[in-house]
C-alpha positions in Angstrom: 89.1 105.5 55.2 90.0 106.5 59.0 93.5 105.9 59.6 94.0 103.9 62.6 96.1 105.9 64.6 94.2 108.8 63.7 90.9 106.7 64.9 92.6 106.4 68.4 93.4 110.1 68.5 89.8 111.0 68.1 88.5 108.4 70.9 91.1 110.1 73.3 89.8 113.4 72.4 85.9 112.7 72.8 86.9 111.1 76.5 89.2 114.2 77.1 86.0 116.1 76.1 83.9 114.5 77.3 85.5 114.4 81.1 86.3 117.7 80.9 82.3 118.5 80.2 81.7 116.7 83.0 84.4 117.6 85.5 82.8 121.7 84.4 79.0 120.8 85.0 80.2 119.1 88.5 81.8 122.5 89.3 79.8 124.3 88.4 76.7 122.3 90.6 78.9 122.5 93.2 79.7 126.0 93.1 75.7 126.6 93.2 75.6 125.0 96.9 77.9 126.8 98.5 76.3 128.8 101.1 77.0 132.7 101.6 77.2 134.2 104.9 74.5 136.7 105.4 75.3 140.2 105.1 75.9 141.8 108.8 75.5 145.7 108.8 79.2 147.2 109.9 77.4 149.4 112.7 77.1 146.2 114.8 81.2 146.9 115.7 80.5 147.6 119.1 78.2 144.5 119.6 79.8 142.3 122.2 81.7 139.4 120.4 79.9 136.2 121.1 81.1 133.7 123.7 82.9 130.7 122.7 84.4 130.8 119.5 87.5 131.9 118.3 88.7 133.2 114.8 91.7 131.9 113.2 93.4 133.5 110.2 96.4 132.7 108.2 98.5 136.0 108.4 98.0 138.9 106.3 94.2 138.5 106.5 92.0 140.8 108.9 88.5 139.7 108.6 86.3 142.8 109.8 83.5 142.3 112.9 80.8 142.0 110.9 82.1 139.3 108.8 83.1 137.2 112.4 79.4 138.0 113.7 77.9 136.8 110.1 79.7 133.6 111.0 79.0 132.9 114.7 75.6 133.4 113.6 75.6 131.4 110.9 77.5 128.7 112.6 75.2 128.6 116.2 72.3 128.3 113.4 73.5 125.5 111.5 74.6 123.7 114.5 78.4 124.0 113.3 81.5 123.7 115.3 83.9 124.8 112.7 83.3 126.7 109.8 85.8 127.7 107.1 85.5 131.0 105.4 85.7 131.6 101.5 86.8 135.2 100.6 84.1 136.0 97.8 87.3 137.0 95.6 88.6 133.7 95.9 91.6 133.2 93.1 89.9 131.1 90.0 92.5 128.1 90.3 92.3 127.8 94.0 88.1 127.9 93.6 88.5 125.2 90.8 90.7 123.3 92.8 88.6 123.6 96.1 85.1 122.4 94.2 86.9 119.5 92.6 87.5 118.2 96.1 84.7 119.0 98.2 80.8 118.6 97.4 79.1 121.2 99.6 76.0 119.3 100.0 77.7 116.2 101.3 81.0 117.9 103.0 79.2 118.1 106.4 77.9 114.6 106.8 80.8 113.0 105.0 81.8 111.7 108.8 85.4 110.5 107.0 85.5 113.2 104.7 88.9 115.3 105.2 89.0 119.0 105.9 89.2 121.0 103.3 88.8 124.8 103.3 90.8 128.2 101.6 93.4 129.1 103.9 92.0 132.5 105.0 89.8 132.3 108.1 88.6 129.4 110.7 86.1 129.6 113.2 85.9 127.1 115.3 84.4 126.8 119.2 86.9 126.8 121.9 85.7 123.1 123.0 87.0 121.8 119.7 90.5 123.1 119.7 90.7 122.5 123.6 90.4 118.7 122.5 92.3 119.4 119.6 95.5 120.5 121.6 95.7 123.5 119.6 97.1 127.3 121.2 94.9 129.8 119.8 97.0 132.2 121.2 100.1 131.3 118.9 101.8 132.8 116.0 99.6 133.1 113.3 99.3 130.7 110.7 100.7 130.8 107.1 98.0 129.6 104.3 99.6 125.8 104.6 99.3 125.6 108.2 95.5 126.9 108.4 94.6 124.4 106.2 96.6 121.6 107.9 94.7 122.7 110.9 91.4 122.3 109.2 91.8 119.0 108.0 93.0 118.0 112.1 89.4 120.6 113.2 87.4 118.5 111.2 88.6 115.2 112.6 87.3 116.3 116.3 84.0 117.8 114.3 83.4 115.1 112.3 79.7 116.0 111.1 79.6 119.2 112.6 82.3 121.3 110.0 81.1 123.3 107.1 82.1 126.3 104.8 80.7 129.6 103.3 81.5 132.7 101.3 81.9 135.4 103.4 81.3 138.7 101.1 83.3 140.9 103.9 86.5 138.8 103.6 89.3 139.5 100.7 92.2 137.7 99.8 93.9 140.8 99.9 97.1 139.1 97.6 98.1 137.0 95.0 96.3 134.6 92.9 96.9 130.6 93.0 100.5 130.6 94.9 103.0 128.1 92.9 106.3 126.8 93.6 107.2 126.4 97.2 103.9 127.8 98.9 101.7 125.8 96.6 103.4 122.5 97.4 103.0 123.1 101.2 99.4 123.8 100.9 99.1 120.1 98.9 100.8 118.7 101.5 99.3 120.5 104.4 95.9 118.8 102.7 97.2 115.1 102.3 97.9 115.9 98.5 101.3 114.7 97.1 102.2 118.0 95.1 105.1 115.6 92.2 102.5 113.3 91.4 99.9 116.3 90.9 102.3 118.3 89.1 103.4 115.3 87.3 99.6 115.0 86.1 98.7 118.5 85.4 101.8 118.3 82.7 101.2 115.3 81.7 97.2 116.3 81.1 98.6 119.7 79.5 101.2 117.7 77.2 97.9 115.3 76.4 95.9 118.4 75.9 97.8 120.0 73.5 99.1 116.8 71.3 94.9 115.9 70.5 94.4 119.1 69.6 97.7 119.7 67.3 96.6 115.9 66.0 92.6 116.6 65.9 91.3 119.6 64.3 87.5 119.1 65.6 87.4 117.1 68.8 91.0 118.1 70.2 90.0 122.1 69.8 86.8 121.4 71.3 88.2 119.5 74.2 91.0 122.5 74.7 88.7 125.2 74.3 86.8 124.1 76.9 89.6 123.6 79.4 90.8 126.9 78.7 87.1 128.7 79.1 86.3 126.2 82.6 87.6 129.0 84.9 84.7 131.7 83.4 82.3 128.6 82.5 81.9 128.0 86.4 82.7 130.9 87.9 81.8 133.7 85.7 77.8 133.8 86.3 75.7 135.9 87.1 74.4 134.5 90.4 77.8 132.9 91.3 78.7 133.0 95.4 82.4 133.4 94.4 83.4 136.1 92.4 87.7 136.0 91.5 89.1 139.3 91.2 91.8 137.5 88.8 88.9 135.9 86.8 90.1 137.8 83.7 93.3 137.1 83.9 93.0 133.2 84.5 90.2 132.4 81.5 92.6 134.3 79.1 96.3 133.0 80.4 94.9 129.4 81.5 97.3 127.0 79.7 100.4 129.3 80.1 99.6 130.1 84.1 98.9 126.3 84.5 102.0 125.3 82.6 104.0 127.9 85.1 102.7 126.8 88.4 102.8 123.1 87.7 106.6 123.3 86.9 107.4 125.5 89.4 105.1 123.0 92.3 106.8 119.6 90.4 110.4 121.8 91.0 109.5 122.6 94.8 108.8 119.5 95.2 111.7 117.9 94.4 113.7 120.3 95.9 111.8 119.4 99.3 111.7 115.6 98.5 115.8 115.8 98.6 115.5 117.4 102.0 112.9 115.0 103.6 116.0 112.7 105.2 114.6 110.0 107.6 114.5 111.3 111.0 118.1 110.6 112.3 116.9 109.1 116.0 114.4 107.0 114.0 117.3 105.7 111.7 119.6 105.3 114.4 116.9 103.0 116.0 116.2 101.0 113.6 119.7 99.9 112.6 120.2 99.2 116.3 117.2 96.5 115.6 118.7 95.7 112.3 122.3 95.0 113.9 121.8 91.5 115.2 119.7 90.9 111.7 115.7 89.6 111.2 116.1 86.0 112.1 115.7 86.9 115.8 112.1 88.1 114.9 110.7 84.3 114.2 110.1 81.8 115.9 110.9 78.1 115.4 108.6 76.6 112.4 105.6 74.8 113.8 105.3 71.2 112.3 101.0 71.4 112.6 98.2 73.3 111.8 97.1 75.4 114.6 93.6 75.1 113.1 92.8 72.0 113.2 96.5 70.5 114.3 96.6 68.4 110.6 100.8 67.6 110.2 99.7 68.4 105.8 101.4 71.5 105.5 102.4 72.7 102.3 104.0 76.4 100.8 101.1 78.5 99.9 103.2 81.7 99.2 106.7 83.4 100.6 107.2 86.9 99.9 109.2 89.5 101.7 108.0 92.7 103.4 106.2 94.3 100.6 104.3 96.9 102.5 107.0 99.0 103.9 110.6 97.1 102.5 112.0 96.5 105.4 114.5 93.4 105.9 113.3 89.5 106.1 111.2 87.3 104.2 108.1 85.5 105.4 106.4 82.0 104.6 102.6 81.3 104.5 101.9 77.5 104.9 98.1 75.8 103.9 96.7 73.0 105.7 95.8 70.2 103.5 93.0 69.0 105.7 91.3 72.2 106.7 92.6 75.1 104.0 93.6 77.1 107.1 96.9 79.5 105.7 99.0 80.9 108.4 102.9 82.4 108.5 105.2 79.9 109.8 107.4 80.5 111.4 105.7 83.6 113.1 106.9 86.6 114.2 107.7 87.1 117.6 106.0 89.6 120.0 109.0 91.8 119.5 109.2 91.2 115.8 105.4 92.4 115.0 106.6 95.3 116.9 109.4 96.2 114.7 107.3 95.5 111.2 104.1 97.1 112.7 106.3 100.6 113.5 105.8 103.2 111.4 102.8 101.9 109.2 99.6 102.8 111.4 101.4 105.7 113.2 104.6 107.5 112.8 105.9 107.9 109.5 102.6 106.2 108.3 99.9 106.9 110.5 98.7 110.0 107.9 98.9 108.0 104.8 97.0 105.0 106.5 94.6 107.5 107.8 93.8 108.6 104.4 93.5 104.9 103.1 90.7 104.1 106.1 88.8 107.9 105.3 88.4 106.1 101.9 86.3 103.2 103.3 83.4 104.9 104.3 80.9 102.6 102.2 82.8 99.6 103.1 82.3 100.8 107.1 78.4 101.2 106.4 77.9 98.3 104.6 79.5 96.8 107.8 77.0 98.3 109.9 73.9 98.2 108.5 74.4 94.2 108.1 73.1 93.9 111.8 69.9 96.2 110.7 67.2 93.1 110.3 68.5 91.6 113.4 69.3 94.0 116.3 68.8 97.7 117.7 72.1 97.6 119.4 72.8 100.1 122.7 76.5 98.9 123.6 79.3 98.1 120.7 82.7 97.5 121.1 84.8 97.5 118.2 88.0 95.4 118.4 90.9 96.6 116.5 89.5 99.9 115.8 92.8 101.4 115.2 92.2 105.2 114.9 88.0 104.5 115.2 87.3 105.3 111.9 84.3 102.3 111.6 83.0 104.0 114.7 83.1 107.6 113.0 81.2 105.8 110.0 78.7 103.7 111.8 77.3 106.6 113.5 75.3 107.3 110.7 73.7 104.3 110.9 73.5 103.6 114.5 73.1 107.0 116.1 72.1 106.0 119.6 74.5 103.6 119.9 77.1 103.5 122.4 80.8 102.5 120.5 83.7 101.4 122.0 87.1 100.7 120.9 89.8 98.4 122.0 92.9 98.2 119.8 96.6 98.2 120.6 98.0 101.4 119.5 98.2 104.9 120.4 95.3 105.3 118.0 92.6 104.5 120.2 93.3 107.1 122.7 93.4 109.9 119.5 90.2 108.1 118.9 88.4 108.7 122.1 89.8 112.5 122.6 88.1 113.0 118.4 84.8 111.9 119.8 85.1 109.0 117.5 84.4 106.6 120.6 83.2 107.2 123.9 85.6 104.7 125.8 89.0 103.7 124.4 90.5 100.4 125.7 94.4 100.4 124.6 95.7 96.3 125.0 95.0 93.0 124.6 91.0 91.7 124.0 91.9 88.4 126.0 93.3 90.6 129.2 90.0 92.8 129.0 87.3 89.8 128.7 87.1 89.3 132.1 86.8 93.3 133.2 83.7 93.6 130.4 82.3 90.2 130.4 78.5 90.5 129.3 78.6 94.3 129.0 78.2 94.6 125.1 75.2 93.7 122.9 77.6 93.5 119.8 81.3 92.8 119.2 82.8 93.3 116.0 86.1 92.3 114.4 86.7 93.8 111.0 89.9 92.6 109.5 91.2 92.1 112.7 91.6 88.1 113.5 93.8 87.5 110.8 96.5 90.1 112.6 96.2 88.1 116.2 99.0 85.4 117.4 95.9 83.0 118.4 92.5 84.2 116.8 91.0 81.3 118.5 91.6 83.1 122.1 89.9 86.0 120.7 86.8 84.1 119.9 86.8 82.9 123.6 86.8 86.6 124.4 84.1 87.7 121.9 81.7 85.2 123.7 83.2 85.9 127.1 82.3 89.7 126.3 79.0 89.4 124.9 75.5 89.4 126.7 73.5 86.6 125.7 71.7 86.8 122.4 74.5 89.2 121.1 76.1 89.3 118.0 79.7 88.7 116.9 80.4 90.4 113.3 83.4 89.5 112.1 85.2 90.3 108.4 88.5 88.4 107.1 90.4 87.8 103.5 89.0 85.0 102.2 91.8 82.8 101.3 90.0 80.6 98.9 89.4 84.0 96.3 90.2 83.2 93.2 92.2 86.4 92.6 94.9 84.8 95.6 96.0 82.1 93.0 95.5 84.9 89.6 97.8 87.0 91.4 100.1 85.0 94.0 102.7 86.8 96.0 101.4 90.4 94.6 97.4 89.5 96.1 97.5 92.3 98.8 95.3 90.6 101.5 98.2 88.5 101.9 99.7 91.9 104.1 103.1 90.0 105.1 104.4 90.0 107.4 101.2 91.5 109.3 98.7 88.9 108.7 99.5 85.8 110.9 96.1 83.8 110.0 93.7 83.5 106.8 90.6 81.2 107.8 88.5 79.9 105.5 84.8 80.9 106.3 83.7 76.8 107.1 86.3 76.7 109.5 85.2 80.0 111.0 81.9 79.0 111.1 83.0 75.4 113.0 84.6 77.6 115.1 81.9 79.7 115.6 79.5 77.0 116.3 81.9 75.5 118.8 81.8 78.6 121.2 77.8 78.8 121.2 77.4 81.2 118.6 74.7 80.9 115.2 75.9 82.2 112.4 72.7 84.2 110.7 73.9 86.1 107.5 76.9 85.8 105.6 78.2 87.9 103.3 81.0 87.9 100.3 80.3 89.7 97.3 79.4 93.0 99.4 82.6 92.1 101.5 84.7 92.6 98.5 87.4 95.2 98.7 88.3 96.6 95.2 91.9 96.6 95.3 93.2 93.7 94.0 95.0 94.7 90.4 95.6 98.3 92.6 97.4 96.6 95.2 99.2 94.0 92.8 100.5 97.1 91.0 101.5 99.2 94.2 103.3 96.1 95.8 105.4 95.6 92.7 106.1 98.8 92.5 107.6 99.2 95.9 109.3 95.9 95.5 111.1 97.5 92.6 111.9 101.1 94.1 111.2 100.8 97.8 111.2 104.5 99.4 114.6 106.1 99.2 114.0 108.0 102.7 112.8 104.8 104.9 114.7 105.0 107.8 115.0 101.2 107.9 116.9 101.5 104.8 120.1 102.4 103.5 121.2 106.5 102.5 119.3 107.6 99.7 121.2 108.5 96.6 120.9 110.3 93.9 120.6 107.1 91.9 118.0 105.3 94.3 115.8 109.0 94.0 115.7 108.7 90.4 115.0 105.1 90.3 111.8 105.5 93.0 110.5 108.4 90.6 111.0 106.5 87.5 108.9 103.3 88.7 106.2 105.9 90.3 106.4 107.5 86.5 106.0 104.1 84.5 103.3 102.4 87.4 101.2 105.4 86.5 99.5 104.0 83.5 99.9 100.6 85.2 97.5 102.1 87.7 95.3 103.9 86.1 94.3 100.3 84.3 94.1 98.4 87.2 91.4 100.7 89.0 89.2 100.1 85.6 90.1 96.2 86.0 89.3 96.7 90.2 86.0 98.1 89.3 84.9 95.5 86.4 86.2 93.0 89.3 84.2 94.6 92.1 80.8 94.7 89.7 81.2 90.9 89.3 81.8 90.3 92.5 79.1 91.5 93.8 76.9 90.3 91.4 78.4 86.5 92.1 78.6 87.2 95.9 81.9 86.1 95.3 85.1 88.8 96.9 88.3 88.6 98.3 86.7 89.0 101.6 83.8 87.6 103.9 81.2 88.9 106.5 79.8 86.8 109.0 77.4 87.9 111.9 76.7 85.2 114.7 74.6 85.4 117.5 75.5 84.2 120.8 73.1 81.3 122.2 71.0 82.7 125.4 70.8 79.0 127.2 
């Protein structure tokens, strides 16, 4: 008779195994699409350099000519503008950890995709880093800062960045770096070195209690984590060859063990010297001195939908996004099921809760969140494919342009244009990402680009504007005749905003100011001249519901101890944050299962947390 406990054992062992079989044939796929320089005779020495590129190398690393010619050539015949170089004796752990976050075959035309490379060697054409703002001339980079630089290349070289072995180049040092140098490397790549280190134990500890407890399946499933390095690496025909290949099969669990405490101990070390910016603190309790109430306005007694006097508390949370100070109310109409925050914030008090979160201290980690969304931003795009070949778009509240990066897949003849009202729309236009950036207010620009776009969209944008009304006057001021208005919002009627009440995440308080039912966008709609002509809701759906329940309790528990909003951190307040991130982990491991078992039946239902409507505008 199988003893329960024992029975559960075994499961975990056979999903260890099997995901560790997995995560090895993936490599090892992925290892067989990496392209390889060709091989460029060392006599071509004296062969004039070609003009236009420039070579960058992290320090220590002298690449010879031949292997820069290989790679111009390369590059000019690929149609690349930057092209990160692979030393064939790439370290085993760094080459594992490279394929496990790039696919070769899709890196290029992954628009969103982040820049990824070795640290080594960069070529890249002087056009790119003149938009990029970057000095070749400069110091020369350490391993961290190379890659940091690849990730920013790739940005202004969105479908135009690749990689390659180069069989001239060496690493010329050390294996995988730990400690210190490895945790600035995972953060120079967006990569939050405790929580990787945290799971690299945490998968070693799991690791080695299944196979103590399970003879068959746990020494199956360790075996093959501690053969993966010569499993995907040591073949024949393989592009990369480690020089510490040996040395990494045989040591695997004791060199892993080693380099994840000393990263989680770096780490730390760095996380207790990351103090808020003291200007930035000294700012914000400058705002803070005179306290939040000065942020709202008086509470409006009616509905500025439909001006109904039925108002009743839908939800009041405080500022669960960043923690900062104040508390916010959203009231529904009875009559028209608009929701809405009342009181509002002021003009000056969505500047003070907006700081920081797109730009600043957040703009990287929002950045990451909106590279995530590249199916989301196609699905957005390709809903105007039965109905229009579209030469002009504008995209309102394009932030850092990211929809416009994605859509230019779809739409590659296509004019985009941006309008939002940060910073982020300039950063836009200098990446390529659109060709015109408008930074301000859509209402104060309708009248300079009335009936100069065929389509306007509006993708989780309305709900952030004081009068979302006004910007539907603008959307039809804007737009030619027989163009089309796309437009995606929260749907407050989604049965997951009464499951989950103040911890639904499309709530976004204090940023959202509006939640509109799709009838009374539609009314609207119809009002202002438009048709709507496809709707949409299941494929609107965002899967982050149970995520974002668990990562707003979470920071309404431990808030970040180095906000600059908030108070010191301690030692106490430290331990507390990295005890919640330690306990949600599970927490959020099950609600990503629970997101995607939501996200199949919603599409299959066509019912989301979200809607998509596309209207066009009347030609009489």
């Amino acid at each position: 008779m199988t003893h329960p406990p024992l029975s559960g054992v075994r499961w975990t062992s056979a999903v260890l195994l099997a995901a560790l079989g997995a995560g090895t044939v993936r490599a090892a796929f992925r290892l067989r699409d990496l392209p390889v320089l060709p091989v460029v005779p060392r006599t071509s020495a004296g062969v004039p350099r070609p003009a236009g590129w420039r070579l960058l190398t992290a320090r220590g690393v002298e690449p010879d000519p031949a292997t820069f010619l290989a790679a111009c050539a390369y590059a000019e015949g690929e149609g690349l503008r930057v092209l990160d170089l692979l030393p064939a004796d790439l370290a085993a752990e760094r080459a594992l950890g490279l394929l496990r976050l790039v696919d070769p075959a899709r890196y290029r035309w992954d628009r969103l995709g982040e820049g990824r490379g070795a640290g080594f060697a960069v070529l890249v054409t002087e056009e790119v880093l003149e938009r990029a703002g970057v000095d070749p001339g400069g110091p020369r980079p350490d391993p961290a800062e190379l890659l940091a630089l690849t990730r920013r290349l790739k940005e202004y070289a969105a479908d135009t960045t690749g990689l390659a072995v180069a069989p001239g180049l060496s690493c010329g040092g050390p294996g995988d770096p730990g400690g210190p140098a490895r945790a600035a490397e995972l953060r120079a790549q967006g990569l939050p070195p405790g929580a990787l280190a945290a799971a690299q134990l945490g998968g070693l500890a799991l690791l080695a209690g299944v196979a103590v407890r399970q003879g068959r399946w746990g020494a199956a499933a360790a075996g093959l984590y501690w053969l993966q390095p010569y499993l995907v690496l040591g073949g024949s025909g393989s592009p990369l060859r480690p020089a510490d290949l040996a040395r990494a099969t045989a040591a695997r669990p004791v060199r892993s063990l080693r380099a994840g405490l000393r990263t989680a101990g770096a780490a730390r070390a760095a996380g207790r010297d990351d103090a808020p910016d003291a200007a930035r603190a000294a700012a914000y309790r400058e705002d803070l001195a005179a306290g939040t109430d000065r942020f709202l306005e008086a509470r409006r007694p009616d509905c500025p939908w439909c001006g109904s006097a039925r108002l009743s508390v839908r939800v009041r949370v405080p500022d669960l996004l960043q923690g900062k100070p104040g508390r916010f109310t959203l009231e529904r109409c009875g009559d028209c099921g608009h929701v809405f925050q009342n009181p509002r914030l002021t003009p000056e008090g969505l500047e003070f809760y907006y700081r920081d979160f797109y730009d600043g201290r957040g703009g990287e980690g929002a950045g990451t969140v909106f590279g995530r969304l590249g199916a989301a931003y196609r699905g957005r795009a390709e809903m105007l494919l039965p109905h229009a070949e579209p030469v002009s778009w504008l995209d309102v509240g394009t932030g850092h342009g990211h929809f416009c990066n994605a859509a230019r897949a779809v739409w590659p003849r296509t004019r985009f244009d941006g309008l939002d009202m940060g910073d982020g729309v300039r950063e836009a236009e200098r990446r390529g990402w659109v060709e015109t950036g408008y930074q301000g207010q859509f209402p104060e620009f309708a009248p300079k680009l009335a009936g100069q776009y065929e389509v306007v969209s509006m993708y989780h944008y309305l709900e952030h504007t004081r009068d979302p009304l006004a910007e539907l006057d603008a959307a039809a001021a804007v737009l030619a005749p027989g163009g089309f208005l796309a437009i995606e919002l929260p749907d407050p009627e989604s049965r997951m905003a009464r499951l989950l009440g103040p911890a639904w995440l499309p709530w976004f308080q204090p940023q959202h100011q509006h939640l509109a039912p799709a009838a009374n966008l539609r009314e609207a709609l119809a009002d202002r001249g438009f048709t709507v002509v496809a709707e949409e809701h299941g494929p609107a759906h965002q899967g982050n519901d149970f995520f974002g329940a668990v990562a707003l309790t979470a920071t309404r528990l431990a808030p970040d101890p180095d906000r600059p909003w908030g108070p010191p951190a301690t030692r106490r307040t430290r331990a507390l944050a990295q005890a919640v991130r330690l306990a949600a982990l599970p927490c959020f491991a099950a609600a990503a299962a629970l997101d995607t078992l939501r996200t199949a039946a919603a599409r299959r239902t066509d019912g989301g947390n979200a809607y998509r409507l596309l209207a066009r505008k009347d030609t009489r």
